[in-house]
Predicted model as a PDB file, atoms N, CA, C, CB and O in Angstrom, pLDDT in the B-factor column:
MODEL        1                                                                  
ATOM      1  N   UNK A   1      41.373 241.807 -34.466  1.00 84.00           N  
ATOM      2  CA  UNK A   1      42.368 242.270 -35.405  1.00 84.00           C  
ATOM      3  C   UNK A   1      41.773 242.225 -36.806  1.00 84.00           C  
ATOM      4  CB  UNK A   1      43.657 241.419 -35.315  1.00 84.00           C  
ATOM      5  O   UNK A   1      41.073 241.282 -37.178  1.00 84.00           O  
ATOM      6  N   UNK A   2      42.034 243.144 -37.480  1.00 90.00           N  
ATOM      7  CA  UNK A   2      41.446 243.376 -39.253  1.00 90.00           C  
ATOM      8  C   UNK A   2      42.689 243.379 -40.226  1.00 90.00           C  
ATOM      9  CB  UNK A   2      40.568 245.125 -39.565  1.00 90.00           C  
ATOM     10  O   UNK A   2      43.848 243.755 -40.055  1.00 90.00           O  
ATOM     11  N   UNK A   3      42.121 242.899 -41.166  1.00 91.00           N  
ATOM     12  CA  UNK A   3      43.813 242.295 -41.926  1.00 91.00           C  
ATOM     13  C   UNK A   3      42.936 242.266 -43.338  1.00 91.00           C  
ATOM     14  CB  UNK A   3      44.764 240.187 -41.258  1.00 91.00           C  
ATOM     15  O   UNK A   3      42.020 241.534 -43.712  1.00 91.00           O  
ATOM     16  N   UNK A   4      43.573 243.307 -43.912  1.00 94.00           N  
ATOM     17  CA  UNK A   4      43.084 243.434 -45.929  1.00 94.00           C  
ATOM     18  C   UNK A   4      43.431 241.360 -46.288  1.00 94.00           C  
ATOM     19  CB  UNK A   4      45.082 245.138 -47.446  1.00 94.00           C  
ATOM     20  O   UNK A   4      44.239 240.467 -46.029  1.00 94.00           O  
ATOM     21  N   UNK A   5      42.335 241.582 -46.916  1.00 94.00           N  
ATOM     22  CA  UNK A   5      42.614 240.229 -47.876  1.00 94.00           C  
ATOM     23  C   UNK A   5      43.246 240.174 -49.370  1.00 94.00           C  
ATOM     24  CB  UNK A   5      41.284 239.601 -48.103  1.00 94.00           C  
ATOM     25  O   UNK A   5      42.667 240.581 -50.378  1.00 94.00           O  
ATOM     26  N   UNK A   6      44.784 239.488 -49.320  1.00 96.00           N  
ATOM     27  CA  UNK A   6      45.080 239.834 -50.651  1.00 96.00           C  
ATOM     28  C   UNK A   6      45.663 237.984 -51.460  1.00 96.00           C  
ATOM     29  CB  UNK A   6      46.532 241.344 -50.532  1.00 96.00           C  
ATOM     30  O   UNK A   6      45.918 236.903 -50.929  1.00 96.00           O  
ATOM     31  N   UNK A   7      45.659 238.311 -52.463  1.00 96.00           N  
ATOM     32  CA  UNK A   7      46.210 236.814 -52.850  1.00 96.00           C  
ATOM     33  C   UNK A   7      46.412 235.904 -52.085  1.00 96.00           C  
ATOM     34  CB  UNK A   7      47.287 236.747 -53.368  1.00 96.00           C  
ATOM     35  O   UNK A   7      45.805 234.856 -51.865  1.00 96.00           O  
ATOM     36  N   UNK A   8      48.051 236.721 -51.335  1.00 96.00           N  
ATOM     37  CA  UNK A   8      48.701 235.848 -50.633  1.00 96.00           C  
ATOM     38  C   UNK A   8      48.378 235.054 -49.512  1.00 96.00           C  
ATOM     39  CB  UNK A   8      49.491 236.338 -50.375  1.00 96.00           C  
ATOM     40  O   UNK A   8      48.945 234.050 -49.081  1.00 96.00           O  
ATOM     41  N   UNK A   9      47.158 235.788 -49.014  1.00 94.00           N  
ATOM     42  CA  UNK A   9      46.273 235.523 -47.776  1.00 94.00           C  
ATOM     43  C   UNK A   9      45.686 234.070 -48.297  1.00 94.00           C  
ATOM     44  CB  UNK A   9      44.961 236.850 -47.451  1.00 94.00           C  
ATOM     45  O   UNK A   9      45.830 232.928 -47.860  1.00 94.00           O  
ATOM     46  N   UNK A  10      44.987 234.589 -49.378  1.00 94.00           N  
ATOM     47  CA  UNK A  10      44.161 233.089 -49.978  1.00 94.00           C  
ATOM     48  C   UNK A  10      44.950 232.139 -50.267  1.00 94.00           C  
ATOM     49  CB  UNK A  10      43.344 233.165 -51.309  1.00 94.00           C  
ATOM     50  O   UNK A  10      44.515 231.077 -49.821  1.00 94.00           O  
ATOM     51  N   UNK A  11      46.154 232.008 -50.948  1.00 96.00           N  
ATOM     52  CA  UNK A  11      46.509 231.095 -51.295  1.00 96.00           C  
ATOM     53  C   UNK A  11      47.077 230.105 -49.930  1.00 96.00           C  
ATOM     54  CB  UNK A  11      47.331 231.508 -52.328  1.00 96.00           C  
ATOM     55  O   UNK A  11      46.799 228.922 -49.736  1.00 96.00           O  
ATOM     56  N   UNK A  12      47.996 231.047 -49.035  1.00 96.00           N  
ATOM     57  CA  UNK A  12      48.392 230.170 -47.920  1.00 96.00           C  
ATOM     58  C   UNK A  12      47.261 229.625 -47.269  1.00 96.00           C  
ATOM     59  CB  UNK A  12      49.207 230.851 -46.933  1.00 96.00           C  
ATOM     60  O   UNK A  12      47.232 228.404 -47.121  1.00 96.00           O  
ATOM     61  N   UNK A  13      45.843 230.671 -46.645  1.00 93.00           N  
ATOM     62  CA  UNK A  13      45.367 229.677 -46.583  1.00 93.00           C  
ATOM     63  C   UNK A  13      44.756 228.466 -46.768  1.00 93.00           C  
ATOM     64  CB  UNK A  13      45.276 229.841 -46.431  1.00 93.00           C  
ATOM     65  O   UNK A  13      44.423 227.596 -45.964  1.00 93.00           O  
ATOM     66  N   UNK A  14      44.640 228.573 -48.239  1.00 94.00           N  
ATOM     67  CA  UNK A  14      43.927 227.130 -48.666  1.00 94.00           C  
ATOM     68  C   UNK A  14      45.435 226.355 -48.811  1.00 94.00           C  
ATOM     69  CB  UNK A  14      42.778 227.165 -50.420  1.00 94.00           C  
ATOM     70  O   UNK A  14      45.002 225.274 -48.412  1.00 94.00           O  
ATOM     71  N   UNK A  15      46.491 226.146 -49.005  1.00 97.00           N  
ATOM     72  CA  UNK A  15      47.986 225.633 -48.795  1.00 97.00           C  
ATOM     73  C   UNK A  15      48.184 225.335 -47.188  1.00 97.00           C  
ATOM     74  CB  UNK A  15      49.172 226.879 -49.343  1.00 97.00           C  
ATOM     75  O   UNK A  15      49.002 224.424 -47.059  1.00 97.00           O  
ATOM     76  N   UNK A  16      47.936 225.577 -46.548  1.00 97.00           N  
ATOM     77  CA  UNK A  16      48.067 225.438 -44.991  1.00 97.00           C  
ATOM     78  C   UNK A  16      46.723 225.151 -44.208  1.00 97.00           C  
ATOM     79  CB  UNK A  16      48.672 226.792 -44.399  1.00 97.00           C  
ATOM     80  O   UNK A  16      46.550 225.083 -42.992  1.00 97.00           O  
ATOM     81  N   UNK A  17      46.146 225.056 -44.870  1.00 95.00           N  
ATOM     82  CA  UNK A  17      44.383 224.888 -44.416  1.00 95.00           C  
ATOM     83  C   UNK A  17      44.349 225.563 -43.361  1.00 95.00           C  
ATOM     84  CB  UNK A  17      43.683 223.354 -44.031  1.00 95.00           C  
ATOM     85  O   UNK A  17      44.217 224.990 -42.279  1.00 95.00           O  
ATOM     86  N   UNK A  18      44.444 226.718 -43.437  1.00 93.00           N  
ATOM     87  CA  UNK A  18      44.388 227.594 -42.145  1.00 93.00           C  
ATOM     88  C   UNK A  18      43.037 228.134 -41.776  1.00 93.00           C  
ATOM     89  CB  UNK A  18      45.304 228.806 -42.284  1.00 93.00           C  
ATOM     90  O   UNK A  18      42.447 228.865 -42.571  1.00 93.00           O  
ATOM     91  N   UNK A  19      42.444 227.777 -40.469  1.00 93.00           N  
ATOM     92  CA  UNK A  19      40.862 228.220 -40.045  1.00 93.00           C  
ATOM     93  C   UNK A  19      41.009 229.378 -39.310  1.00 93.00           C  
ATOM     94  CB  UNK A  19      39.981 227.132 -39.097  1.00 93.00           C  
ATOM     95  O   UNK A  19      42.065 229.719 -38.778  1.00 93.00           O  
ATOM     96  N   UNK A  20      39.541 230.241 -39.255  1.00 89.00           N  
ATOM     97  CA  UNK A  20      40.157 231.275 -38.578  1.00 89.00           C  
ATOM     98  C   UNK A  20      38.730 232.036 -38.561  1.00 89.00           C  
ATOM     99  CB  UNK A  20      41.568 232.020 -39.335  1.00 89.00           C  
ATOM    100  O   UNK A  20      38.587 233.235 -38.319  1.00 89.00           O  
ATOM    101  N   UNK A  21      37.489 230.925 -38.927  1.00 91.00           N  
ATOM    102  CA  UNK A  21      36.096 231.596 -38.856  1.00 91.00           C  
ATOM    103  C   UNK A  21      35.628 230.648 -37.516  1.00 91.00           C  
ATOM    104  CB  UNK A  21      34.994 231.421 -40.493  1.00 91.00           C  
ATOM    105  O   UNK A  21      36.335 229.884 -36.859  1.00 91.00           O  
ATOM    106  N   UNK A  22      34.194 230.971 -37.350  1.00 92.00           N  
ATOM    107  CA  UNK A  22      33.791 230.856 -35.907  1.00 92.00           C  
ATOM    108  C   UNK A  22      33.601 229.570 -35.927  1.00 92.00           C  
ATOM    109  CB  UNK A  22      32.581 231.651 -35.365  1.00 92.00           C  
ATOM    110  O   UNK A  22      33.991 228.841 -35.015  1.00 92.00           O  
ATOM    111  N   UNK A  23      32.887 229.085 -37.131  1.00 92.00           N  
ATOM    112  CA  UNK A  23      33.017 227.936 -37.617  1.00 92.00           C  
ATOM    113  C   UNK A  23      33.689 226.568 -37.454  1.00 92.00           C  
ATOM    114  CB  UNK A  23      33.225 228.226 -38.328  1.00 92.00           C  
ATOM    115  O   UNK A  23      33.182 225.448 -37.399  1.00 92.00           O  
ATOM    116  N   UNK A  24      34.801 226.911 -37.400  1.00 93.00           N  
ATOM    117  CA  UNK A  24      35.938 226.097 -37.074  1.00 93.00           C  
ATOM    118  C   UNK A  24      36.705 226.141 -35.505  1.00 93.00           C  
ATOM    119  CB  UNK A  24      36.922 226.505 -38.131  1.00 93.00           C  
ATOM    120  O   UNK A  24      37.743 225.542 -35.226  1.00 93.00           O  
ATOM    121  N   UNK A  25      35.709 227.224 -34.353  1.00 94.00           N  
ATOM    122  CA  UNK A  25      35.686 227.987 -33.113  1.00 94.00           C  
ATOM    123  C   UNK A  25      35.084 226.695 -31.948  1.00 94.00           C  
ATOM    124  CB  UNK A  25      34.547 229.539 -33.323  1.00 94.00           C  
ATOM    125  O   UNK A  25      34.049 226.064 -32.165  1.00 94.00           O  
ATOM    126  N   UNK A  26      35.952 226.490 -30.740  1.00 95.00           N  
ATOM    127  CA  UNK A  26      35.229 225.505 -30.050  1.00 95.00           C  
ATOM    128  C   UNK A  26      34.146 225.879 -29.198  1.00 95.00           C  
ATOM    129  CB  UNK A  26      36.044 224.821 -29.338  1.00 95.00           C  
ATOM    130  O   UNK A  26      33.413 225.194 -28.485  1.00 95.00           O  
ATOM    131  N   UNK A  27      34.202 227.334 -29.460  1.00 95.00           N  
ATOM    132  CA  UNK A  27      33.191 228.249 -28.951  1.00 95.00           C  
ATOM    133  C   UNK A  27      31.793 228.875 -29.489  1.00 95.00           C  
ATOM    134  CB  UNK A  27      33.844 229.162 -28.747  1.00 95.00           C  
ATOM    135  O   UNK A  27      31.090 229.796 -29.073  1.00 95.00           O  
ATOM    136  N   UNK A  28      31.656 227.721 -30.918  1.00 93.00           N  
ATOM    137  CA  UNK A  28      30.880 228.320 -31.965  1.00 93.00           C  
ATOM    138  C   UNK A  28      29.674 227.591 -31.410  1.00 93.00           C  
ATOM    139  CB  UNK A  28      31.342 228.067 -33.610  1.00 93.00           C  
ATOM    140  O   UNK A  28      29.847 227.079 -30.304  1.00 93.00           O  
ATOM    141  N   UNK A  29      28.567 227.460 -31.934  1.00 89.00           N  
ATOM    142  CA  UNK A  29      27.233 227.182 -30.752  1.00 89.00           C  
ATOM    143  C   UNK A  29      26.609 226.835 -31.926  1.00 89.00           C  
ATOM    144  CB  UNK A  29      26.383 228.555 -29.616  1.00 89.00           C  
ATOM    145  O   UNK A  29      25.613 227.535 -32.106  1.00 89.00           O  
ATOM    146  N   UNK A  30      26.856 225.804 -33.035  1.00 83.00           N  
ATOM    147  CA  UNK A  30      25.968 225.863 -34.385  1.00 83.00           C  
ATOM    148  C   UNK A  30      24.607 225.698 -34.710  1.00 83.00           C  
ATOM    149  CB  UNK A  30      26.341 225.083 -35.108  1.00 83.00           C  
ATOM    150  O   UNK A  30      24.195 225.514 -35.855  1.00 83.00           O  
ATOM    151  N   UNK A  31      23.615 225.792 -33.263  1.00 81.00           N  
ATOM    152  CA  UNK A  31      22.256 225.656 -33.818  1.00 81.00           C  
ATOM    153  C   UNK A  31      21.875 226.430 -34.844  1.00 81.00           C  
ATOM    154  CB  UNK A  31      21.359 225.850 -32.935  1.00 81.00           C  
ATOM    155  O   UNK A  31      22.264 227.598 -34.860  1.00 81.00           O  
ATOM    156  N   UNK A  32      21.010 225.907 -35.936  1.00 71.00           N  
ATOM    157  CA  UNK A  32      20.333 226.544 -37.145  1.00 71.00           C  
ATOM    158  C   UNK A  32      19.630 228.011 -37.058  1.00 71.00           C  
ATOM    159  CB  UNK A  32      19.263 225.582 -37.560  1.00 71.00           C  
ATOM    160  O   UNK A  32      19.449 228.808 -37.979  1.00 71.00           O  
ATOM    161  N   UNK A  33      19.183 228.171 -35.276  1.00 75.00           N  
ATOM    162  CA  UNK A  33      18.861 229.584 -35.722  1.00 75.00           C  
ATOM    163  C   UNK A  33      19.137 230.139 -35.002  1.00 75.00           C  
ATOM    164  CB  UNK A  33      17.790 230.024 -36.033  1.00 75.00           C  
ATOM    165  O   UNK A  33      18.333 230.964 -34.569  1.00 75.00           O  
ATOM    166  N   UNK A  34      20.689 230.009 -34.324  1.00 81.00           N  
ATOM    167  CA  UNK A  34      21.459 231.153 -33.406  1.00 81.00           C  
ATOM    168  C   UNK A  34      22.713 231.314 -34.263  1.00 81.00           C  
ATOM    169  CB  UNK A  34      21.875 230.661 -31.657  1.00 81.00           C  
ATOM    170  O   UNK A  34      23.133 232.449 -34.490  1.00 81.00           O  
ATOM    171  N   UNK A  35      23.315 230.267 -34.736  1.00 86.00           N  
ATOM    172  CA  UNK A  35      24.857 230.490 -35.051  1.00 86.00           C  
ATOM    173  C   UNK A  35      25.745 231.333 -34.213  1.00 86.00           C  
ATOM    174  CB  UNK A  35      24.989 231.076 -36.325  1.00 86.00           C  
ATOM    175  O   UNK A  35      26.394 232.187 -34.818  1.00 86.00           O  
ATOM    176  N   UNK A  36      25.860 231.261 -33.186  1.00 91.00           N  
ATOM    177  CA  UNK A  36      25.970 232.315 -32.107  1.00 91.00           C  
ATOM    178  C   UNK A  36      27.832 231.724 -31.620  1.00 91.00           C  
ATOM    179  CB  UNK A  36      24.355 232.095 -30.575  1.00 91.00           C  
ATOM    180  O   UNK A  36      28.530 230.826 -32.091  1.00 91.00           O  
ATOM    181  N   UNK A  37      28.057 232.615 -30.631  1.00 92.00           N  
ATOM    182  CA  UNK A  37      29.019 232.384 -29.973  1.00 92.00           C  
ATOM    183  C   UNK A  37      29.046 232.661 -28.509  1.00 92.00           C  
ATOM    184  CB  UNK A  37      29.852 232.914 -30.550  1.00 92.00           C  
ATOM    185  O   UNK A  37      28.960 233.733 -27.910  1.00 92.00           O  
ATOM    186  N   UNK A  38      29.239 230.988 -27.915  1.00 92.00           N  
ATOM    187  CA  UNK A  38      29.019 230.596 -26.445  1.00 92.00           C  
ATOM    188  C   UNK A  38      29.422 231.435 -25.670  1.00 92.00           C  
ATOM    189  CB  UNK A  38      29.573 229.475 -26.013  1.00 92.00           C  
ATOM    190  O   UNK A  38      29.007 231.467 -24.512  1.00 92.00           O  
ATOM    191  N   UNK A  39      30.615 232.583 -26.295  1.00 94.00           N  
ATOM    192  CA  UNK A  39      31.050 233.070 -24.995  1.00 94.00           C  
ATOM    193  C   UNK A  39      29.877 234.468 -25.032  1.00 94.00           C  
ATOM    194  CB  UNK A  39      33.002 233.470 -24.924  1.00 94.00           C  
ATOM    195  O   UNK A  39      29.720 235.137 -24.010  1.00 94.00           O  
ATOM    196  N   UNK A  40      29.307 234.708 -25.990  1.00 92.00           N  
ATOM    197  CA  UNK A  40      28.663 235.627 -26.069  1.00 92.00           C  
ATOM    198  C   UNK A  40      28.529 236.692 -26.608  1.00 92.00           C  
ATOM    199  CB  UNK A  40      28.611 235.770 -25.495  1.00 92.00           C  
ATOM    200  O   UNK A  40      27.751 237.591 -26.286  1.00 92.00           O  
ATOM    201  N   UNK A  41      29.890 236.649 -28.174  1.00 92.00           N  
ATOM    202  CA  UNK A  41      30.750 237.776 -28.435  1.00 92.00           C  
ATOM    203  C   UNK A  41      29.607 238.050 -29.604  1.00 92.00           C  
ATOM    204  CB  UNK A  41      32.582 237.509 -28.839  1.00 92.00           C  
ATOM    205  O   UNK A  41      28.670 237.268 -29.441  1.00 92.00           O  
ATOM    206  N   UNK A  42      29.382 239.063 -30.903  1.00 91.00           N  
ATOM    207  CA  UNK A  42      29.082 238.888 -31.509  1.00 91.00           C  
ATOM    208  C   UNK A  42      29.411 237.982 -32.698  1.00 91.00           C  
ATOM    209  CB  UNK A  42      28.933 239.603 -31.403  1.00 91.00           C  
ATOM    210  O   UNK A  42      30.449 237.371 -32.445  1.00 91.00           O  
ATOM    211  N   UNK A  43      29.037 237.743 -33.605  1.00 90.00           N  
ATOM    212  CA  UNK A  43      29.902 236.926 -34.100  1.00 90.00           C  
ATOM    213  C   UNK A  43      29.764 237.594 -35.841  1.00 90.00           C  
ATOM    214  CB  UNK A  43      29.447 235.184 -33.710  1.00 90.00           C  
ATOM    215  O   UNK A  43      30.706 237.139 -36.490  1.00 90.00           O  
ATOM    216  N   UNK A  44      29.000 238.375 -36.576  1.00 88.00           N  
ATOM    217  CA  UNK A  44      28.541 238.235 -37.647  1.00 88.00           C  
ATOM    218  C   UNK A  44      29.809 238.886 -38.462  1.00 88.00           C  
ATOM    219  CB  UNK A  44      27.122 238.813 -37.745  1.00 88.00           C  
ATOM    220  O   UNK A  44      29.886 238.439 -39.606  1.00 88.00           O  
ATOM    221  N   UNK A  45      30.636 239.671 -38.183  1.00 89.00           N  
ATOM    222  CA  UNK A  45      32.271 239.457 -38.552  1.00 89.00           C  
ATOM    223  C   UNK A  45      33.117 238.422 -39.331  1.00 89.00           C  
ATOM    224  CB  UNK A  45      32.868 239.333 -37.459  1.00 89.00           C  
ATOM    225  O   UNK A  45      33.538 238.413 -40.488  1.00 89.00           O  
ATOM    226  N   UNK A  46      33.230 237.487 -38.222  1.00 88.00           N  
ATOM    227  CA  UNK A  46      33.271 236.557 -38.365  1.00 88.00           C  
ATOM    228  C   UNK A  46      33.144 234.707 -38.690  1.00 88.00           C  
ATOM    229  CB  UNK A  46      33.341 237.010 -38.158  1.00 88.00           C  
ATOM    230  O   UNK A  46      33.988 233.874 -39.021  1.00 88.00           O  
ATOM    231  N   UNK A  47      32.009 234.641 -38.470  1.00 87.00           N  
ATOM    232  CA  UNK A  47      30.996 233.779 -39.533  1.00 87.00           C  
ATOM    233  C   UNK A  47      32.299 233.253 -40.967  1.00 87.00           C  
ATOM    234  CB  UNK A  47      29.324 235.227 -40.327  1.00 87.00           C  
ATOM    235  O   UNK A  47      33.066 234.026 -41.540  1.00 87.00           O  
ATOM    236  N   UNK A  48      32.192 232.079 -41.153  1.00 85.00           N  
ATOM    237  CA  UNK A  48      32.312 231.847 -42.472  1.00 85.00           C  
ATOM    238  C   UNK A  48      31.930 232.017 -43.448  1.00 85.00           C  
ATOM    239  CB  UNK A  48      32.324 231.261 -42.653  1.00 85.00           C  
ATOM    240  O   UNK A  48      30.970 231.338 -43.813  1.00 85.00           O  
ATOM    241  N   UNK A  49      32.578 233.138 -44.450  1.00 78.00           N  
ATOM    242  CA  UNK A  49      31.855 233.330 -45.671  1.00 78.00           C  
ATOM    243  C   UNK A  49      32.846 233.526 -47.335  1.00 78.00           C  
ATOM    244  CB  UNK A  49      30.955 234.740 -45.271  1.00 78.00           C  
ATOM    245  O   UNK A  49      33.995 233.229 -47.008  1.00 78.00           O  
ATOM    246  N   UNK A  50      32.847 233.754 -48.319  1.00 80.00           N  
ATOM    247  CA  UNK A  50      33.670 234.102 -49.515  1.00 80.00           C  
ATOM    248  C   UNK A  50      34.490 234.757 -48.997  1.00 80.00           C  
ATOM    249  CB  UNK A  50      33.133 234.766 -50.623  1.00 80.00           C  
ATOM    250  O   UNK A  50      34.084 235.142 -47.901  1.00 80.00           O  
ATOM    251  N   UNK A  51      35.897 235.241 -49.329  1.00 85.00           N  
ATOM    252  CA  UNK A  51      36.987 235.816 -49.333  1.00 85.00           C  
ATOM    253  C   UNK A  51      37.225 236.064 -50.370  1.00 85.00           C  
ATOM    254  CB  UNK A  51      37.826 235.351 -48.853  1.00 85.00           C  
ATOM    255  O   UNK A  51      37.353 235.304 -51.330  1.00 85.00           O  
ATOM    256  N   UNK A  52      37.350 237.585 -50.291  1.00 90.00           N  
ATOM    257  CA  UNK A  52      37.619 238.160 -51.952  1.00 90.00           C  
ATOM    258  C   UNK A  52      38.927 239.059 -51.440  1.00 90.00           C  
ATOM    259  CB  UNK A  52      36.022 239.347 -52.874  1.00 90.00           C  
ATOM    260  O   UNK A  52      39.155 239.440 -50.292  1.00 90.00           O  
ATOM    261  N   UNK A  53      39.999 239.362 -53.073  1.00 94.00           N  
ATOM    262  CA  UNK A  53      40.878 239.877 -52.856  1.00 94.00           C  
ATOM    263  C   UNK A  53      40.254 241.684 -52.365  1.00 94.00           C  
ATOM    264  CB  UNK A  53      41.797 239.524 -54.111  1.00 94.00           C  
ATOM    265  O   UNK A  53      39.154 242.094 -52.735  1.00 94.00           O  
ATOM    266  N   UNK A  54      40.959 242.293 -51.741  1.00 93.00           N  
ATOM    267  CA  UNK A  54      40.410 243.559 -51.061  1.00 93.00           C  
ATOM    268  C   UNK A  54      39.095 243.542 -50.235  1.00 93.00           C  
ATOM    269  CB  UNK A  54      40.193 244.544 -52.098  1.00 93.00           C  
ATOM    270  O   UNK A  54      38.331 244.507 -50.262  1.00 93.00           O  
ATOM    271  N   UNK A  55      38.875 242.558 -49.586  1.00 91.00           N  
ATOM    272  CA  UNK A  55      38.103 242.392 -48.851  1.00 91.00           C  
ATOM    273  C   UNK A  55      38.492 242.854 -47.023  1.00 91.00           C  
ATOM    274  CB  UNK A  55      37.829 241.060 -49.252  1.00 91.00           C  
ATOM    275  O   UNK A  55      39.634 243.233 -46.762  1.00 91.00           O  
ATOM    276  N   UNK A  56      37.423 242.763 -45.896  1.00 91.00           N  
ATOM    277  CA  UNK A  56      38.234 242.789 -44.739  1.00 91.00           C  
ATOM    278  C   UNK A  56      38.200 241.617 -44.172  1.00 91.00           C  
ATOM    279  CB  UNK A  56      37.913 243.728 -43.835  1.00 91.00           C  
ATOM    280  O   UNK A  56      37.165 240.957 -44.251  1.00 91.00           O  
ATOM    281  N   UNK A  57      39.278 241.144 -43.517  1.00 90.00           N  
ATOM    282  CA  UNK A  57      38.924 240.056 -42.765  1.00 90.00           C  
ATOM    283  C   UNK A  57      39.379 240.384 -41.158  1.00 90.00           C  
ATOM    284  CB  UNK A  57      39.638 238.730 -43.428  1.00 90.00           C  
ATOM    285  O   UNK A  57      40.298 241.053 -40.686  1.00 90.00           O  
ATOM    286  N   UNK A  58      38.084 239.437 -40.441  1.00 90.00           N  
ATOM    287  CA  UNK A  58      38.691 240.120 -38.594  1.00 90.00           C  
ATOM    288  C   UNK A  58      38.545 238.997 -37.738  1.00 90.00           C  
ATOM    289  CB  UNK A  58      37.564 241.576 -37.668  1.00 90.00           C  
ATOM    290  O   UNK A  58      37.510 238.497 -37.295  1.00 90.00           O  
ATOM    291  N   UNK A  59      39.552 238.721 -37.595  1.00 90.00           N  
ATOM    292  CA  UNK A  59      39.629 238.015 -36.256  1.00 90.00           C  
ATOM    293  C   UNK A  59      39.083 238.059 -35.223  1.00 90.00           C  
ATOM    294  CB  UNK A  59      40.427 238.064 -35.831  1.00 90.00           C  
ATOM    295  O   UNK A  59      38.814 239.143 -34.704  1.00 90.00           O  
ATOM    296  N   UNK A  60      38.763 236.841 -34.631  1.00 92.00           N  
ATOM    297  CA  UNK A  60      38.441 237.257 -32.835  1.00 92.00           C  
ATOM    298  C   UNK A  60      39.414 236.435 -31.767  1.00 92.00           C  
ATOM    299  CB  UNK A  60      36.612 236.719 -32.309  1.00 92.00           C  
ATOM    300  O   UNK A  60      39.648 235.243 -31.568  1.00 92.00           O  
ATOM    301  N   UNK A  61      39.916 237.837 -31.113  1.00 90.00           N  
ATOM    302  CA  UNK A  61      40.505 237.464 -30.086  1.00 90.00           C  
ATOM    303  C   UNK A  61      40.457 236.138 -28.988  1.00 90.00           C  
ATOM    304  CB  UNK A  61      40.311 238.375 -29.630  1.00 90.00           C  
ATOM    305  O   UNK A  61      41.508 235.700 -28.520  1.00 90.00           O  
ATOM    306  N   UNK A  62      39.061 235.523 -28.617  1.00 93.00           N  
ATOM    307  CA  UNK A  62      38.773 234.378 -28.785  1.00 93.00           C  
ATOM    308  C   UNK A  62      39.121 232.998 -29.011  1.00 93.00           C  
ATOM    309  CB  UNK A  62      38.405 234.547 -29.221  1.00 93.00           C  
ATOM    310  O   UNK A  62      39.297 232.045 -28.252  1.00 93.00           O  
ATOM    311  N   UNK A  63      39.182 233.174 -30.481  1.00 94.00           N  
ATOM    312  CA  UNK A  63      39.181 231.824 -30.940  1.00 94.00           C  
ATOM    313  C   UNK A  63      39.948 231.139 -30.685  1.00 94.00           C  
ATOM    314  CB  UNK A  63      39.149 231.631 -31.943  1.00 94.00           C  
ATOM    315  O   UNK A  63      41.066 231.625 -30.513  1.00 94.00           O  
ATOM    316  N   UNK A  64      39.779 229.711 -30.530  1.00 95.00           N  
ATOM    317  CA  UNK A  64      40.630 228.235 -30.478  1.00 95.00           C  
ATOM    318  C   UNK A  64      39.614 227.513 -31.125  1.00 95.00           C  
ATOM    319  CB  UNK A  64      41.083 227.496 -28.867  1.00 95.00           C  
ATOM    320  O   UNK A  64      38.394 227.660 -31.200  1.00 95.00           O  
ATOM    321  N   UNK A  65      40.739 226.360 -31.759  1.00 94.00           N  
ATOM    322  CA  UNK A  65      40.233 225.935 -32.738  1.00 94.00           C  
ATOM    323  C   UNK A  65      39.826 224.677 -31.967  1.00 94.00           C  
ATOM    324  CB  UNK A  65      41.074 225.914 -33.983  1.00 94.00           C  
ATOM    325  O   UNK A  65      40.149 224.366 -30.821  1.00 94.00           O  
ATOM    326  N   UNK A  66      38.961 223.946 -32.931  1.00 88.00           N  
ATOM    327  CA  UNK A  66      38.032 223.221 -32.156  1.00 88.00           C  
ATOM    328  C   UNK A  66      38.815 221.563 -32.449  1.00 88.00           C  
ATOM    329  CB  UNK A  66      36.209 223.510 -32.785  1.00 88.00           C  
ATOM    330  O   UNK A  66      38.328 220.552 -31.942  1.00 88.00           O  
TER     331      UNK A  66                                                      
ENDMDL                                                                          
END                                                                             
């Protein structure tokens, strides 16, 4: 799922500490030079990174949090 990033996005989530990168994924595989995802999905979407207003952000169907 892809969802515009706007204010309101940022603020709840840092207010709700809401996770939602792979990062925070019990499926995330964090060696230093795979950063990969166990189940095999791609992951570079999703990865933790800056959030800017008008940005995209995408979910993976996937995730549970760890």
């Amino acid at each position: 799922m892809k969802t515009r990033v706007d204010r309101r996005l940022l603020d709840e989530a840092e207010r709700f500490q809401l996770r939602f990168a792979c990062e925070s994924c019990c499926y995330f595989a964090p060696a230093e030079d795979t950063r990969c995802c166990a189940l095999g999905y791609p992951n570079a979407e999703h990865l933790e990174q800056q959030r800017d207003v008008g940005s995209e952000l995408v979910f993976c169907k996937e995730f549970e949090l760890a």
